[in-house]
TORPA-4810 file (N, C-alpha, C, O; in nm, 3 decimals):
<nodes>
NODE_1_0.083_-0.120_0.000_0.000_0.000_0.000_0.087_0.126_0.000_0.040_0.226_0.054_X
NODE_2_0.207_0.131_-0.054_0.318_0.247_-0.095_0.346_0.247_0.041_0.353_0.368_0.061_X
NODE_3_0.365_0.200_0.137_0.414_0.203_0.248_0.569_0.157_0.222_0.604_0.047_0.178_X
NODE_4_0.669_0.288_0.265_0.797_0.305_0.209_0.896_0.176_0.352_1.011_0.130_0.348_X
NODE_5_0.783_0.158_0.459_0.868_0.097_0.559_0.811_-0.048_0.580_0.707_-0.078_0.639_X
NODE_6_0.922_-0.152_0.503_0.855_-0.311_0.507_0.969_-0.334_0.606_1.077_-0.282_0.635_X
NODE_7_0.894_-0.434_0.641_0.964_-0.519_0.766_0.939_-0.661_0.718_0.838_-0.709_0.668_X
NODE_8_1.099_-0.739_0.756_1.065_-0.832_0.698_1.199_-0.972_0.779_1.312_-0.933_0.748_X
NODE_9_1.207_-1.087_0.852_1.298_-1.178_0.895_1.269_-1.282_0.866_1.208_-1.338_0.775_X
NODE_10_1.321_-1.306_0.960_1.353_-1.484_0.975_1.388_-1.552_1.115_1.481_-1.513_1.185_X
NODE_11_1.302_-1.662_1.150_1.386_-1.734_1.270_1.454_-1.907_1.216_1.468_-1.974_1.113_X
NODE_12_1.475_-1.912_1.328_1.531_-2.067_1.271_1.576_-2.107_1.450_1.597_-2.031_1.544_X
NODE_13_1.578_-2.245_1.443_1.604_-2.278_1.581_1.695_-2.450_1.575_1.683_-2.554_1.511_X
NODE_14_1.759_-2.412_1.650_1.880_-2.538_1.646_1.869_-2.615_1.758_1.972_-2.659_1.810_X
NODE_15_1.721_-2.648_1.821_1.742_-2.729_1.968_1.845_-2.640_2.109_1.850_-2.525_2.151_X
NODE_16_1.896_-2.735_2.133_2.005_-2.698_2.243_2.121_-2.657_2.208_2.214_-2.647_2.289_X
NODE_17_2.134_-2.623_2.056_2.292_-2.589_2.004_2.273_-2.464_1.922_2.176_-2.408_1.871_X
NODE_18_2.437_-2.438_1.932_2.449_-2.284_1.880_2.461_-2.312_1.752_2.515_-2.422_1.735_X
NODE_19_2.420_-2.238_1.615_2.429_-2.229_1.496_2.400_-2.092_1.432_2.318_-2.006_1.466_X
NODE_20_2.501_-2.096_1.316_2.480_-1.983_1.242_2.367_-1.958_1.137_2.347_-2.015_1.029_X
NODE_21_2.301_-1.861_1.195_2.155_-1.857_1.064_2.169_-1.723_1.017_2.186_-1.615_1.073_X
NODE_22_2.157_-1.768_0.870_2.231_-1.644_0.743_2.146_-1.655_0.596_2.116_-1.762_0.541_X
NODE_23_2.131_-1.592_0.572_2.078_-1.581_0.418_2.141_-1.435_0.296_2.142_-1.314_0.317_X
NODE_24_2.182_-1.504_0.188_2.195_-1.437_0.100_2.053_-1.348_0.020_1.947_-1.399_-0.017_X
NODE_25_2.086_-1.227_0.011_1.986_-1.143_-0.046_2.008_-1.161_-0.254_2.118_-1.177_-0.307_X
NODE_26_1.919_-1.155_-0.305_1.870_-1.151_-0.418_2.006_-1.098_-0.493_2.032_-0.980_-0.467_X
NODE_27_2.098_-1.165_-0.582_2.163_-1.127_-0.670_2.130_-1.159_-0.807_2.079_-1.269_-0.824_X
NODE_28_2.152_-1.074_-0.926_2.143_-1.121_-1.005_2.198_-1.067_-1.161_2.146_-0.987_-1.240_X
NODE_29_2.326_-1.147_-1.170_2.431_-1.088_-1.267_2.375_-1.082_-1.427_2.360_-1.189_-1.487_X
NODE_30_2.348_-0.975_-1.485_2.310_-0.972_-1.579_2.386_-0.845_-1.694_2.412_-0.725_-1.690_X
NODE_31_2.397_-0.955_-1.788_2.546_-0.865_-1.906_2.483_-0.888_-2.066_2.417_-0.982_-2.108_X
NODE_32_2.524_-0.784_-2.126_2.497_-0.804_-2.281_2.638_-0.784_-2.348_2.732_-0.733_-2.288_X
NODE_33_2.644_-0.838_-2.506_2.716_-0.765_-2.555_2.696_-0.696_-2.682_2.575_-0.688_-2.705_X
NODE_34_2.769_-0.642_-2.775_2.695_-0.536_-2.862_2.652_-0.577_-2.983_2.618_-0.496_-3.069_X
NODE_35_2.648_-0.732_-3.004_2.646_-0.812_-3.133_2.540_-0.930_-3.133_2.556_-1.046_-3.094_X
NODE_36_2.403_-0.857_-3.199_2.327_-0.970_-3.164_2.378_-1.137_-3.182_2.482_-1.172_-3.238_X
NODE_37_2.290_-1.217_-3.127_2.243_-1.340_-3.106_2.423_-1.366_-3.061_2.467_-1.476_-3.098_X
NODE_38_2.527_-1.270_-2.984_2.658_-1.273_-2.958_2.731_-1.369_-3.043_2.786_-1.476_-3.017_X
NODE_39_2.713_-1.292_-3.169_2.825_-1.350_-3.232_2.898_-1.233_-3.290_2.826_-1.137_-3.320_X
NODE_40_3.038_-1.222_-3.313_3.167_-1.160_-3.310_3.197_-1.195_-3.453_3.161_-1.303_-3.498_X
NODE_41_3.253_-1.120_-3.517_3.385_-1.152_-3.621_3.552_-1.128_-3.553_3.583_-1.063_-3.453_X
NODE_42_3.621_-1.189_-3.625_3.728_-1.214_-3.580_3.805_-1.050_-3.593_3.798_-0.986_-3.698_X
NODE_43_3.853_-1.016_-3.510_3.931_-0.939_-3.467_3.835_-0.791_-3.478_3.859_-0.693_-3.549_X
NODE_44_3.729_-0.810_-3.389_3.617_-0.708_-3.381_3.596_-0.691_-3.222_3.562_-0.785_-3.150_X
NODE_45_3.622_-0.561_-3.175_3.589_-0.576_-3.045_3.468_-0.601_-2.985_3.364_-0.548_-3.022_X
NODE_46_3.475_-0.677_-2.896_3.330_-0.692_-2.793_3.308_-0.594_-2.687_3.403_-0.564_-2.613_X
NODE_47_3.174_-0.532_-2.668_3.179_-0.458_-2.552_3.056_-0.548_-2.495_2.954_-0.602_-2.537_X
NODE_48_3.141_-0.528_-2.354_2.988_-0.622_-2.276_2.931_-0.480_-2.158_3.004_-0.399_-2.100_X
NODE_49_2.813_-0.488_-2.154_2.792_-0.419_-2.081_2.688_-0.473_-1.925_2.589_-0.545_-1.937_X
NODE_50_2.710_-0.451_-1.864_2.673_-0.486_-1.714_2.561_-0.448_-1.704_2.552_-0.342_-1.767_X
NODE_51_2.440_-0.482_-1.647_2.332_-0.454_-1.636_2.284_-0.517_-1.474_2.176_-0.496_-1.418_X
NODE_52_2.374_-0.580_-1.435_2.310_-0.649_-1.279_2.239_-0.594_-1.192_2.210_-0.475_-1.196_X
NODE_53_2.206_-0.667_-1.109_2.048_-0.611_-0.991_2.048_-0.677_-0.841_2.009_-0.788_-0.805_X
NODE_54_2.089_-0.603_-0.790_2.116_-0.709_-0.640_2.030_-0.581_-0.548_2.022_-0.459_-0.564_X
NODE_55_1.980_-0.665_-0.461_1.906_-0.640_-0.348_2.023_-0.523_-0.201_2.002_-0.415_-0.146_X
NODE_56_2.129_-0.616_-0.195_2.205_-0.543_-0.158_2.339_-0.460_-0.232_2.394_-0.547_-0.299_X
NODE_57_2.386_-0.379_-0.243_2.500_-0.283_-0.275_2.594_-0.422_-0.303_2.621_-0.515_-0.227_X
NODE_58_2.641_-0.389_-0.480_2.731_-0.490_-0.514_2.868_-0.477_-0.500_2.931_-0.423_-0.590_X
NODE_59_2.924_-0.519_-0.398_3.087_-0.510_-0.378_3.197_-0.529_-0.444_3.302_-0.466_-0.425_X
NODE_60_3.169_-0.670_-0.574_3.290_-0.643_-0.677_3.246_-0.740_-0.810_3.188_-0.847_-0.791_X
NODE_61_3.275_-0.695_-0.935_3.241_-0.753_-1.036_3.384_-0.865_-1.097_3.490_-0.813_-1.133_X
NODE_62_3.366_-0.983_-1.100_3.478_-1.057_-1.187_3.419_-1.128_-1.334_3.339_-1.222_-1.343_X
NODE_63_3.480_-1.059_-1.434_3.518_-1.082_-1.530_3.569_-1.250_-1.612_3.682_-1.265_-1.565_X
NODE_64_3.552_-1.330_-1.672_3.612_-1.474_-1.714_3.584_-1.423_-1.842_3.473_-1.370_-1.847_X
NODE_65_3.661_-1.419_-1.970_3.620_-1.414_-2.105_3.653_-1.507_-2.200_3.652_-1.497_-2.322_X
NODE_66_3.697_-1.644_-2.093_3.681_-1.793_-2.163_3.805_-1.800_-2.248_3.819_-1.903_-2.314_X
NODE_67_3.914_-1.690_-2.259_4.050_-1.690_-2.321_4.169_-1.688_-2.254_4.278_-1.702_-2.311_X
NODE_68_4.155_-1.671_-2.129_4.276_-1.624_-2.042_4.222_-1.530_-1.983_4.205_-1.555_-1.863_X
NODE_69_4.182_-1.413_-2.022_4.192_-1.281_-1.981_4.061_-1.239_-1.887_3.967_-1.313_-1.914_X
NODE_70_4.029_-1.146_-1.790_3.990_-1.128_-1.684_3.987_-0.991_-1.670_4.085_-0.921_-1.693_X
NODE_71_3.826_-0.928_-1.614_3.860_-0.785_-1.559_3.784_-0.808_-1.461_3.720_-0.911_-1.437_X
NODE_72_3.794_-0.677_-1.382_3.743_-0.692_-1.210_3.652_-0.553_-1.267_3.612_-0.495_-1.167_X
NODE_73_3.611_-0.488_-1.383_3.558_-0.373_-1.371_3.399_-0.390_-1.393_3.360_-0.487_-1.457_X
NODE_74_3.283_-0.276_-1.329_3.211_-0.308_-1.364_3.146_-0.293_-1.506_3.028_-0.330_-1.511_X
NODE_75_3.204_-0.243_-1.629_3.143_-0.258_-1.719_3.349_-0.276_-1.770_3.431_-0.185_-1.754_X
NODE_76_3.373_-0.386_-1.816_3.528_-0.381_-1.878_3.530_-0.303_-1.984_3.435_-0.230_-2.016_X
NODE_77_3.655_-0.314_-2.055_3.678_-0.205_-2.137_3.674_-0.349_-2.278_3.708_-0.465_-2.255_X
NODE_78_3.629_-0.303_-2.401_3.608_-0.391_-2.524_3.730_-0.467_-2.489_3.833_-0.437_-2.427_X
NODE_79_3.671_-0.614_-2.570_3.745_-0.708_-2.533_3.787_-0.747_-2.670_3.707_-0.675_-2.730_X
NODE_80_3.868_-0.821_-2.786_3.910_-0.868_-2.846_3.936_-1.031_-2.859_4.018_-1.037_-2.768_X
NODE_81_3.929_-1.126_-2.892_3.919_-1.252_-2.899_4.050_-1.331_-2.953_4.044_-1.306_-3.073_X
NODE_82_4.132_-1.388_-2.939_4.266_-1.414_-2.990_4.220_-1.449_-3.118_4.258_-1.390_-3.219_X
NODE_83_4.117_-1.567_-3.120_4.110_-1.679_-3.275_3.946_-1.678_-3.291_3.872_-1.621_-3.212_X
NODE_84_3.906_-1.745_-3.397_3.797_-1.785_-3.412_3.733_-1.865_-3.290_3.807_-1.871_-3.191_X
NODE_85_3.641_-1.913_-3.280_3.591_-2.022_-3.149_3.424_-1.946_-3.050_3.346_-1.855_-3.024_X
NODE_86_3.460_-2.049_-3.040_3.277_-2.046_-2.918_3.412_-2.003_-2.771_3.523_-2.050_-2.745_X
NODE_87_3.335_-1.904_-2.713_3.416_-1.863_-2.564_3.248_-1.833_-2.489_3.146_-1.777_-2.530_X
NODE_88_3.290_-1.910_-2.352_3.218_-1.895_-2.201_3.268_-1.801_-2.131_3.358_-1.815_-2.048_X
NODE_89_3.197_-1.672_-2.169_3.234_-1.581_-2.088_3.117_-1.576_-1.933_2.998_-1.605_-1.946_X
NODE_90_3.163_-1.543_-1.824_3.127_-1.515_-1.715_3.108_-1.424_-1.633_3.218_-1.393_-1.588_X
NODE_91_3.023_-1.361_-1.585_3.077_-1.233_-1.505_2.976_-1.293_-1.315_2.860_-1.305_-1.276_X
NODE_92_3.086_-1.309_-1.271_3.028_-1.300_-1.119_3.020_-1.223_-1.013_3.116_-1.153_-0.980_X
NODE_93_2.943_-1.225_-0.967_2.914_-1.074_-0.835_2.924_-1.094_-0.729_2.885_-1.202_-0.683_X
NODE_94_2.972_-1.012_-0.663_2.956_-1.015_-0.490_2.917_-0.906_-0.462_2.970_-0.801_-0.496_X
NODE_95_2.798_-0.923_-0.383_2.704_-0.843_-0.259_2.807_-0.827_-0.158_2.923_-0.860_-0.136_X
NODE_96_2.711_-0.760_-0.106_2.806_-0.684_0.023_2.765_-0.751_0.144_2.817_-0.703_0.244_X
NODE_97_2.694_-0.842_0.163_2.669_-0.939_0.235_2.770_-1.062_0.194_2.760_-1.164_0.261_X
NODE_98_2.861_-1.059_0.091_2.912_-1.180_0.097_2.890_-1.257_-0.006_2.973_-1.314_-0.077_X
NODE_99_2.760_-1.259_-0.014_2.662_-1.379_-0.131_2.736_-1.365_-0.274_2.788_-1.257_-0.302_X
NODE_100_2.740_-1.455_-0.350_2.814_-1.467_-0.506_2.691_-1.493_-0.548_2.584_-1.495_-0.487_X
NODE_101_2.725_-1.518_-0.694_2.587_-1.583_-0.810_2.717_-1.531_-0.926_2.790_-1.432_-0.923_X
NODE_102_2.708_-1.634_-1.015_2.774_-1.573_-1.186_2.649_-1.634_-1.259_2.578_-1.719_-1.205_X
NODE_103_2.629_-1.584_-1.386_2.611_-1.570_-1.504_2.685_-1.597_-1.640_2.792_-1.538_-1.659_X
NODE_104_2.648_-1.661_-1.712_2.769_-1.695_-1.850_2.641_-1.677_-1.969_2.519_-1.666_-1.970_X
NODE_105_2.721_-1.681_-2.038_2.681_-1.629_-2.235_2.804_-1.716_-2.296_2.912_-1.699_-2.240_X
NODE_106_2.798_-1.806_-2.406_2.897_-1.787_-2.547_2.890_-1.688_-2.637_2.792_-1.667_-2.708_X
NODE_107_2.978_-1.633_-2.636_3.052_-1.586_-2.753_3.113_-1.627_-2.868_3.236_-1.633_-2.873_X
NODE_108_3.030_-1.662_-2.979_3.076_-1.672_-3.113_3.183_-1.630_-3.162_3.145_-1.525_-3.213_X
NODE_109_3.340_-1.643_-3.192_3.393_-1.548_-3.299_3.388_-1.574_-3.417_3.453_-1.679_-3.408_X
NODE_110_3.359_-1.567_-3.547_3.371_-1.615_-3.666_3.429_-1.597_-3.721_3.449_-1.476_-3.719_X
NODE_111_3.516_-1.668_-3.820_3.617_-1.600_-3.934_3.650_-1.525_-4.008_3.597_-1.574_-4.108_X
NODE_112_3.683_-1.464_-4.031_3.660_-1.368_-4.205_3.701_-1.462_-4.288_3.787_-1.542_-4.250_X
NODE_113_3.655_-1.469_-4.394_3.647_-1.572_-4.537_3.768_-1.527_-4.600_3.730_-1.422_-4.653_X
NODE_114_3.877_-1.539_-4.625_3.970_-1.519_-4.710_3.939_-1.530_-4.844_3.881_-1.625_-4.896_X
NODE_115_3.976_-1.440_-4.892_3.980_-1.418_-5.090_4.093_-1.335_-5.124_4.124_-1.234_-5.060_X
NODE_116_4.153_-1.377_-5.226_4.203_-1.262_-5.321_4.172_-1.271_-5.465_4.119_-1.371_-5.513_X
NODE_117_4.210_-1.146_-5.546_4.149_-1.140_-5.670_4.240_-1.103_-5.745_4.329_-1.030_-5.701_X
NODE_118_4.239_-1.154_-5.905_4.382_-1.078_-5.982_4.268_-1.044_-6.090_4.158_-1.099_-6.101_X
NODE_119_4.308_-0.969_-6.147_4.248_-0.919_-6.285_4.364_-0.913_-6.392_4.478_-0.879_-6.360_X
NODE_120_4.329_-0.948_-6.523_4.465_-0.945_-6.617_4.415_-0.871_-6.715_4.301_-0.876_-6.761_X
NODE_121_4.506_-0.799_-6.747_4.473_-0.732_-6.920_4.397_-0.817_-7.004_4.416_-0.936_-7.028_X
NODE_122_4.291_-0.723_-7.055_4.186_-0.787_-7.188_4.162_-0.740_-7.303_4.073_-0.657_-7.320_X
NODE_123_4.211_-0.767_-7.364_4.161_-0.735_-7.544_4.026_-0.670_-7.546_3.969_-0.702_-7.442_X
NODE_124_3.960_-0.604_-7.609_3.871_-0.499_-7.641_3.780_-0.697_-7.721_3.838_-0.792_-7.775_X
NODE_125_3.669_-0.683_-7.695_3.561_-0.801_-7.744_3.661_-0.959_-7.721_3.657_-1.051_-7.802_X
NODE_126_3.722_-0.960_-7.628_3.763_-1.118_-7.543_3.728_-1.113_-7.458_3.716_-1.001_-7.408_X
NODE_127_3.687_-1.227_-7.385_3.660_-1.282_-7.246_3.743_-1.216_-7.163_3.861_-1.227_-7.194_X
NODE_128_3.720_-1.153_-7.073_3.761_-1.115_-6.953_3.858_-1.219_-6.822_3.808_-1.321_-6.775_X
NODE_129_3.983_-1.174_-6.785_4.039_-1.267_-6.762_4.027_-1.245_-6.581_4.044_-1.131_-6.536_X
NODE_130_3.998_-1.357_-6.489_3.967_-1.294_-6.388_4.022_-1.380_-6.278_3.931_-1.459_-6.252_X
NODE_131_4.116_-1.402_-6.207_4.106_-1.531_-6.100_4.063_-1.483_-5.917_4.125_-1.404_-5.845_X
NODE_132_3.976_-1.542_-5.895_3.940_-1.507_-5.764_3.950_-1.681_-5.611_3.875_-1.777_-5.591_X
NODE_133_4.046_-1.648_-5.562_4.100_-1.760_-5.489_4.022_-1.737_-5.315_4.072_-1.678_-5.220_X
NODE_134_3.897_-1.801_-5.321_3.869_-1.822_-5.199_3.840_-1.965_-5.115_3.790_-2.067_-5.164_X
NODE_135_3.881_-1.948_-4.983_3.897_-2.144_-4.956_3.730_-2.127_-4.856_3.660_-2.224_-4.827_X
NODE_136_3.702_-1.997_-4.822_3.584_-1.979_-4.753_3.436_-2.077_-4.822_3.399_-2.064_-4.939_X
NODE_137_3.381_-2.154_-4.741_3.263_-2.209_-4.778_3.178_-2.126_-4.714_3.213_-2.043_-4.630_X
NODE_138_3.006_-2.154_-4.772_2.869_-2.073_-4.701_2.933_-1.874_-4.722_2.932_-1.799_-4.625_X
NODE_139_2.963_-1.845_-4.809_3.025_-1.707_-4.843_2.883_-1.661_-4.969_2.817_-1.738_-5.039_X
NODE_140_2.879_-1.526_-4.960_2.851_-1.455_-5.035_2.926_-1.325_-5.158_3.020_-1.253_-5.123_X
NODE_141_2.888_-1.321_-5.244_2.978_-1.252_-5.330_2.939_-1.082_-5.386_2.870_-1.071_-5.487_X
NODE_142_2.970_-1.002_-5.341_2.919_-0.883_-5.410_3.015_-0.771_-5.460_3.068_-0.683_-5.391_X
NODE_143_3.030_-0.796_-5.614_3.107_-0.742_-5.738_3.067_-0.588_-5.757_2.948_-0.559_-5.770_X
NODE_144_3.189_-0.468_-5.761_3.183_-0.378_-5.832_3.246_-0.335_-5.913_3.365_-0.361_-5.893_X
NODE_145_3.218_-0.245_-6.053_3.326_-0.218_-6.125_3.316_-0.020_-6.093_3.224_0.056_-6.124_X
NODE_146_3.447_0.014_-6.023_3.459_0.178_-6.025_3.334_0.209_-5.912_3.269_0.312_-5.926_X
NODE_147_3.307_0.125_-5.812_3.195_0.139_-5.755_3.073_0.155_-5.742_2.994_0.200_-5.659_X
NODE_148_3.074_0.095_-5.873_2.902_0.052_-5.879_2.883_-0.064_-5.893_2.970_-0.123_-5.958_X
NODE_149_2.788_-0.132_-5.850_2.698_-0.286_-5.799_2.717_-0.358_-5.933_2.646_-0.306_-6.020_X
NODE_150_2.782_-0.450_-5.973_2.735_-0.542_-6.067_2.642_-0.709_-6.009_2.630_-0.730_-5.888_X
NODE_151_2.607_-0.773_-6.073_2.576_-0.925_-6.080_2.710_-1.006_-6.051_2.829_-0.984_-6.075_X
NODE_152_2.638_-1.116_-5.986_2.720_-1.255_-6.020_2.752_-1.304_-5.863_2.752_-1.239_-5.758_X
NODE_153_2.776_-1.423_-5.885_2.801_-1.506_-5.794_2.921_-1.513_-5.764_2.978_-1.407_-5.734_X
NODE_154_2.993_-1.633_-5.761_3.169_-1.650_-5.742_3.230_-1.554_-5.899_3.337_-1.493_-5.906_X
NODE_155_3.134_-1.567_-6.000_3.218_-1.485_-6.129_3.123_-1.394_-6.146_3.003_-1.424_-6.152_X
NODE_156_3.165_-1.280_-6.154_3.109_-1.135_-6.202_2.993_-1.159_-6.316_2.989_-1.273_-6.364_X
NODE_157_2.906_-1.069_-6.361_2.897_-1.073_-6.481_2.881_-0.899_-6.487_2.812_-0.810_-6.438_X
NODE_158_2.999_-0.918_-6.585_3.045_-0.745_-6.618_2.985_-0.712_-6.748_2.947_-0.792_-6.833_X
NODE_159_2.980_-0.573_-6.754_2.921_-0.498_-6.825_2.992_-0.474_-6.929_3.113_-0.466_-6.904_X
NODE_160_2.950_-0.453_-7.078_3.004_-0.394_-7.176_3.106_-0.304_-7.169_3.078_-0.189_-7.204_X
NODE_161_3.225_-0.328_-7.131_3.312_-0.221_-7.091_3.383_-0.146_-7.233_3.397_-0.216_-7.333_X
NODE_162_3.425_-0.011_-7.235_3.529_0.039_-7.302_3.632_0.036_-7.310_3.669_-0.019_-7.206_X
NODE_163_3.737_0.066_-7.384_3.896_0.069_-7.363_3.902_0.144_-7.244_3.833_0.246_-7.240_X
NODE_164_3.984_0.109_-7.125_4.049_0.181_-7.044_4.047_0.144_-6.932_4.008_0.027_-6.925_X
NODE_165_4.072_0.193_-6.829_4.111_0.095_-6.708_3.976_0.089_-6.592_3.889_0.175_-6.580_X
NODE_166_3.988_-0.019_-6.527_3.871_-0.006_-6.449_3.871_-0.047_-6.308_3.945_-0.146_-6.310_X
NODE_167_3.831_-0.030_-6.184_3.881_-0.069_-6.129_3.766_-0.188_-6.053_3.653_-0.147_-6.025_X
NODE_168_3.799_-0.322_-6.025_3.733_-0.392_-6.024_3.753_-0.456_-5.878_3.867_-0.454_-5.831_X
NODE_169_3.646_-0.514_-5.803_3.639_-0.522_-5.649_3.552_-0.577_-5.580_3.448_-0.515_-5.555_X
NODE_170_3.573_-0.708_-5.532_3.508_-0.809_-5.471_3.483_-0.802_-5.284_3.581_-0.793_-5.210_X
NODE_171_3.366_-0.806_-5.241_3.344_-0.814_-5.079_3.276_-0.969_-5.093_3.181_-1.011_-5.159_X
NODE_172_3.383_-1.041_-4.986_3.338_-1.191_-4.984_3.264_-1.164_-4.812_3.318_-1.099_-4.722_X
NODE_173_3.159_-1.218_-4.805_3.102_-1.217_-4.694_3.043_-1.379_-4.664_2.977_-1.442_-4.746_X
NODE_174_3.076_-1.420_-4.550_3.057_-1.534_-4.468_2.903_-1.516_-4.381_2.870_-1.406_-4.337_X
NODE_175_2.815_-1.644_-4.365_2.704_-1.623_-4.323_2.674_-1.594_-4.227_2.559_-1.610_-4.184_X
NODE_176_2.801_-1.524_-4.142_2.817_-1.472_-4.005_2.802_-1.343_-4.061_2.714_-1.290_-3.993_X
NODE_177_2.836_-1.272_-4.140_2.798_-1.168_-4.156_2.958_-1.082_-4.155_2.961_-0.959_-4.143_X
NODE_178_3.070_-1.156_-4.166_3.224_-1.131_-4.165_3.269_-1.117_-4.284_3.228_-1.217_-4.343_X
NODE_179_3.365_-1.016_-4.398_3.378_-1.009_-4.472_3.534_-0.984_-4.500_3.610_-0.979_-4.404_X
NODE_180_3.571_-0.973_-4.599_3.691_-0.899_-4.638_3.633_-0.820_-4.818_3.711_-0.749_-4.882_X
</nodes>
């Protein structure tokens, strides 16, 4: 009834002996990070951000980011991932009563798809000479010539070009959404 003053215990009784009666108050560690469904590309920083809720005043935040590395802060500073891989990150709390509780998430990192591309000199009405070397599977392909959008899949399909130079440029993207 908006009554700002609750009252609220506990007894407990041990017979004829002395015992300690204690209870932990309501913790509850709660973290995001900035990449939906937490998945990462490789060498993309992560920021996690802290969101926890404890009943009593939280005394210290620890950090696990499933690689080695560790912060004690309450919101750490972006994190980086050595390699590709699934990581169990953790963050556990302590109340000021003492009480712990952690929380964990995986973290996705995904690869970037490796490609490179050569283009060779072409005769004015010959086939276009083109080699594009990618070992990436589940990839997507999106071709420009001078920066504008062409067609095609793993091979271009280019436009009626003129004599002269052009500059030609492949983004391979992985179904993580990682590119080069």
């Amino acid at each position: 009834n908006n009554d700002p003053n609750v009252y609220w215990g506990f007894t407990g009784a041990t017979g004829g002996e002395v015992n300690l009666q204690q209870f932990c108050t309501a913790l509850d560690p709660i973290f995001s990070s900035n990449f939906s469904n937490n998945i990462a590309c490789e060498g993309q920083p992560v920021v996690f951000t802290n969101a926890s809720e404890s009943f009593a005043p939280i005394s210290s935040y620890h950090w696990n980011f499933g690689d080695g590395a560790t912060s004690t802060a309450a919101n750490p500073p972006p994190h980086v991932f050595p390699a590709p891989g699934d990581y169990k990150v953790t963050l556990k709390i302590t109340g000021q009563d003492g009480c712990e509780r952690d929380s964990s998430k995986t973290i996705k990192v995904a690869a970037n798809p490796v490609a490179s591309l050569r283009a060779f000199d072409t005769c004015l009405n010959m086939p276009t000479r083109i080699e594009l070397v990618s070992s990436a599977a589940d990839v997507s392909y999106q071709w420009t010539v001078n920066g504008s959008p062409i067609g095609g899949g793993r091979e271009p399909v280019l436009p009626s070009l003129l004599p002269g130079n052009y500059n030609l440029q492949v983004t391979v993207t992985s179904n993580f959404g990682c590119g080069v």
